[in-house]
N, C-alpha and C positions, 0 to 999 in steps of 0.2 A: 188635558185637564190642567187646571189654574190653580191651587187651592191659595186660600186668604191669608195661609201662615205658612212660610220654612221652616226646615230644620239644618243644624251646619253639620258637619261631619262627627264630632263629639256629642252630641245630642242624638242624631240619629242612631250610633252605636247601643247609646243608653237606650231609644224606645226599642230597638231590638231585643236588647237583654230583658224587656220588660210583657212587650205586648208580644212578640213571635209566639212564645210558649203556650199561648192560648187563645188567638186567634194570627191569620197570617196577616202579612204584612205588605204593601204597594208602595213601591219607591218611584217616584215620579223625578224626573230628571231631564236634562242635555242630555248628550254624548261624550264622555270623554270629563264627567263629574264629578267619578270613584264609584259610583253604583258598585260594581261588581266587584272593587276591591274592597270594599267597606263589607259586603257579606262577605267574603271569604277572610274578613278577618273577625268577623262575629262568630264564624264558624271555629274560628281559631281559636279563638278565645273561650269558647264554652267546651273547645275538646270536641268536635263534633264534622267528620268529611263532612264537606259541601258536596256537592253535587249537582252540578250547572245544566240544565236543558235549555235550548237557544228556541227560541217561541218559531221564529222566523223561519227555521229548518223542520220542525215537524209535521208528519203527519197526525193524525188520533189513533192510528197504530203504534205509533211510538209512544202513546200513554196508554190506552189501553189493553195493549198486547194486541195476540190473534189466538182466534176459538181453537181448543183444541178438545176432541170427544174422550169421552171417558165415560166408558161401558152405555147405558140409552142416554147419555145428557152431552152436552159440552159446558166448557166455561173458558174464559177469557186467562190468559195465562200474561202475565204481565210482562215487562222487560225488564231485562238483569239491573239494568243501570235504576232502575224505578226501586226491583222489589229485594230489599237487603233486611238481613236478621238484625242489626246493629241502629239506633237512632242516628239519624242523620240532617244536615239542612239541604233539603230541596229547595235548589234556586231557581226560577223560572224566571230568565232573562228576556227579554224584547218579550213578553206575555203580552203586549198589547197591539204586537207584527203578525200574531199569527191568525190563520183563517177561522170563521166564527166556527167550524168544525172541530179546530182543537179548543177553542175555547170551550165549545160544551164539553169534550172530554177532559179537561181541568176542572169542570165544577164538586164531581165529588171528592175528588182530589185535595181540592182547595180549599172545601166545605168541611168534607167530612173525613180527612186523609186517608180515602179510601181508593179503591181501583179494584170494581167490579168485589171477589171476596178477599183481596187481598187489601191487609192495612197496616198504612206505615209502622212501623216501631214504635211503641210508646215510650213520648219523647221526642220524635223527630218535630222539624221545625217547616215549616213553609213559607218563600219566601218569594217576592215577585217584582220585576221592574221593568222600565219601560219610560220613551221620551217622550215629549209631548209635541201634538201636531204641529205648533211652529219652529219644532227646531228641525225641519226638511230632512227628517229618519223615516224609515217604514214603517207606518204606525195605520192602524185599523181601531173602526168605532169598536170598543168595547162592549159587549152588552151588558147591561142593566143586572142583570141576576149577576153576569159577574162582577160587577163592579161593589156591588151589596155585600158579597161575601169577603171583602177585606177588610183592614186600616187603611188608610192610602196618608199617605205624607210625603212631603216636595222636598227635595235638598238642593242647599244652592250651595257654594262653594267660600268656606271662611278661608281667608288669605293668610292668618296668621297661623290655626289649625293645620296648615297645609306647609306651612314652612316648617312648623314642629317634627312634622312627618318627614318631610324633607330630609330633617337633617338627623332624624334618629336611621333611616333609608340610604343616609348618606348619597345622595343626590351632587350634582357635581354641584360647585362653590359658587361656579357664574350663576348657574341658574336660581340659585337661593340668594344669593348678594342682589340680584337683577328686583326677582319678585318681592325682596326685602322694600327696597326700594319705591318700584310699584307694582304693589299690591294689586292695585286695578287693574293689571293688565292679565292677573293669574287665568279668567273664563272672560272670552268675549260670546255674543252671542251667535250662532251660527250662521253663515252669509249664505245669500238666495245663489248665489255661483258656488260654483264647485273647484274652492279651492282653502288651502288648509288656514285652522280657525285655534285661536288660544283657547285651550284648556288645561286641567291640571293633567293630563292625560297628554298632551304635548308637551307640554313644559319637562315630565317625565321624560320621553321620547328623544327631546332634544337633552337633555342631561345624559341618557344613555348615548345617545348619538357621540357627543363633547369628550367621553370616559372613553369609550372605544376607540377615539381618535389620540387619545391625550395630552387635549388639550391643557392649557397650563403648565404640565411638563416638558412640550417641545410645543413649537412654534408652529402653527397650521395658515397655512396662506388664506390672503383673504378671501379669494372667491369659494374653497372649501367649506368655510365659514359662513359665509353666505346662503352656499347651498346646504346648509344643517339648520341655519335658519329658519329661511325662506321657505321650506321645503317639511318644519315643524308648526310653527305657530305662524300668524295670519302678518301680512306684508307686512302693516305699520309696527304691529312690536319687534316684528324680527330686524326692522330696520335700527329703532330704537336701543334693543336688544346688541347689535352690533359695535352701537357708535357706547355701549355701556363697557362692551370689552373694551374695544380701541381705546379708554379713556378709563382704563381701572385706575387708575393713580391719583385720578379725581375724582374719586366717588364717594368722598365728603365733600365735596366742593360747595353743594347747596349748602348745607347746614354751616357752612363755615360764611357764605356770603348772606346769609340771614342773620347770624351772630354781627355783620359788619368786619369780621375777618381777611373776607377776600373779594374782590370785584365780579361782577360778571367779565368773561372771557370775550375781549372786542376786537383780537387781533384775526384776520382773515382767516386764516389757518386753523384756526378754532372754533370755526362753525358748528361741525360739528359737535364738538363740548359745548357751544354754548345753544344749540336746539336739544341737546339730550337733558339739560339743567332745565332750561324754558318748561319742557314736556313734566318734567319733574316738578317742579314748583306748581305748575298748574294744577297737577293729581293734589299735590299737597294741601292746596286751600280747598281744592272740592272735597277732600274729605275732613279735613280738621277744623274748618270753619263753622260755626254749629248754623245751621235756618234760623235762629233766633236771638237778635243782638246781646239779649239779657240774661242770657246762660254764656256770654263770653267771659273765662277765667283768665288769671293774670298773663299763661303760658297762650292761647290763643290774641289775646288783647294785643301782647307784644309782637304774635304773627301778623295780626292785623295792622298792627302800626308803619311794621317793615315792610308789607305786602305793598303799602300805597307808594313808597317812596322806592322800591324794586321795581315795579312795574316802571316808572317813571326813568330811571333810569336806565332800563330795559327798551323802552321805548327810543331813547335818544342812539343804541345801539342799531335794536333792530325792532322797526315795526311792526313788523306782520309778528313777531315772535310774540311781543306785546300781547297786541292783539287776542291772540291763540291765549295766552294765559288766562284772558280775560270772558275766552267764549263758551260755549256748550261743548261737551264733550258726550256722544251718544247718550244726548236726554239728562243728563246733568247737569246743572246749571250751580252758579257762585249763589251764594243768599243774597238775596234782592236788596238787604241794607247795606253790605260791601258792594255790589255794584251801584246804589245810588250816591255812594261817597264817590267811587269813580268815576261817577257822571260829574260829580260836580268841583272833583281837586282836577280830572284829565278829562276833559270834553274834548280835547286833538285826539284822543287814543279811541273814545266811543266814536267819533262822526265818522273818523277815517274805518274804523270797523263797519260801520252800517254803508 
């Protein structure tokens, strides 16, 4: 499922606190988004155990118990982790991984926070999430009835929301300084091969990896490093990610050679500093540059001014680095009025690009 509008991690805290109480709620996501830390901290927050059931592992015994007789009848006797005296938030993770058998045993559930004659606490909350079929997770067609008996809402991943968290979580420095940085690079989208992909659930990963080593306070060799990396988030940032440590010393370096401060970095030895600036500068116009020449304020105008005569002499550096500043980055593209100025102040930099 696609829907037409997200919500960022603060927002969706809010529709919890708002719509869960009285109808449930469908979190639609990646892997590796905060889904599941985001309700157990809803749960936190209202004073309330979560209660996690992983859609993926159950049977419909596992929700609706097993018969047991009493005197000429039977009736379904639910399971401990289900049937508690106290309100609670029931979370039902991967709900959309499991077989259409427990989906029918989730509907009165879901509907009517029931199970068989037993019902939840008044008060408790129900909660449910699950990835969407292109992010290559285990996911099953939902039916229709179930689908009806939610909210459903999509959450994508705010970069700055994420750093706040960060650092109130206290996350190690590189990885906050890194994503500070770029931003872009926090959720990439999930790759057709089976190998590891940026999320804020990586990024994590690799901050706890960096702590446990201790990094920063004693020196870790480089291939260790590497393999924290490469081994957390997806090739290109981890590579990125690397040449950011190797070069903390310059990690104003951009904002200082947009000010006219300092040069780009052209002595051999410096490659890498000056591919990690390149990569950097480029994130920087795709996001701060607006689509629309006529919403350019004083603070972008002046990016714009500097961007033409950077690239330019970026180009006399290194071409292909040029280039790259100047190209698509997974479906992103520069606004089409800074690239027709570029066509027409550097036609060397577009021909040798196409």
């Amino acid at each position: 499922m696609n829907l037409p509008f997200t919500v960022t991690q603060n927002e969706l805290s809010d529709l919890l606190l708002n719509l869960s109480p009285i109808r449930p709620v469908f979190i639609w996501g990646a892997p590796g988004i905060g889904k599941s830390a985001l309700v157990q901290k809803f749960a936190d927050d209202v004073g309330m155990e979560c209660v996690s059931l992983l859609g993926s592992q159950l049977a419909p015994e596992d929700i609706i118990g097993i018969p047991q007789i009493s005197g000429d009848t039977s009736r379904f006797v639910p399971p401990k982790m289900i049937a508690r005296k106290e309100p609670y938030v029931l979370f039902l993770d991967e709900l959309n991984a499991c077989s259409q058998e427990v989906q029918k045993a989730f509907y009165s559930l879901i509907h009517e926070k029931r199970i068989g004659e037993y019902h939840l606490p008044k008060g408790s909350v129900v909660i449910g999430a699950g990835n969407r079929s292109q992010d290559g997770a285990i996911v099953k067609t939902m039916s229709t009835a179930l689908v009806n008996r939610m909210f459903h809402v999509q959450l994508v991943a705010d970069p700055q929301q994420w750093i706040n968290w960060a650092y109130e979580n206290e996350l190690h420095s590189w990885v906050i300084e890194y994503i500070t940085q770029r931003p872009d690079q926090l959720f990439s989208e999930p790759p057709k091969t089976e190998e590891p992909y940026s999320t804020p659930r990586s990024w994590h990963m690799l901050s706890d990896a960096l702590k446990e080593y201790g990094a920063g306070e004693k020196e870790l060799s480089e291939n260790i490093l590497r393999v924290l990396a490469y081994g957390a988030v997806s090739s290109k940032h981890a590579g990125l990610f690397l040449a950011f440590v190797k070069n903390l010393g310059n990690k104003d370096i951009l904002n200082k050679i947009i000010k006219g401060e300092e040069r780009f970095p052209s002595d051999s030895k410096d490659r890498d500093v000056l591919y990690f600036v390149a990569q950097s500068f480029h994130a920087k116009l795709l996001m701060e540059l607006p689509a629309d020449k006529q919403k350019l304020d004083k603070q972008t105008q002046y990016l714009t001014h500097r961007a033409k005569a950077l690239i330019k002499d970026l180009s006399h550096i290194n071409l292909e680095l040029a280039q790259m500043v100047v190209s698509s980055d997974e479906g992103k593209v520069l606004p089409e009025w800074f690239m027709v100025e570029i066509v027409r102040d550097l036609p060397r930099l577009i021909k040798n690009e196409k």
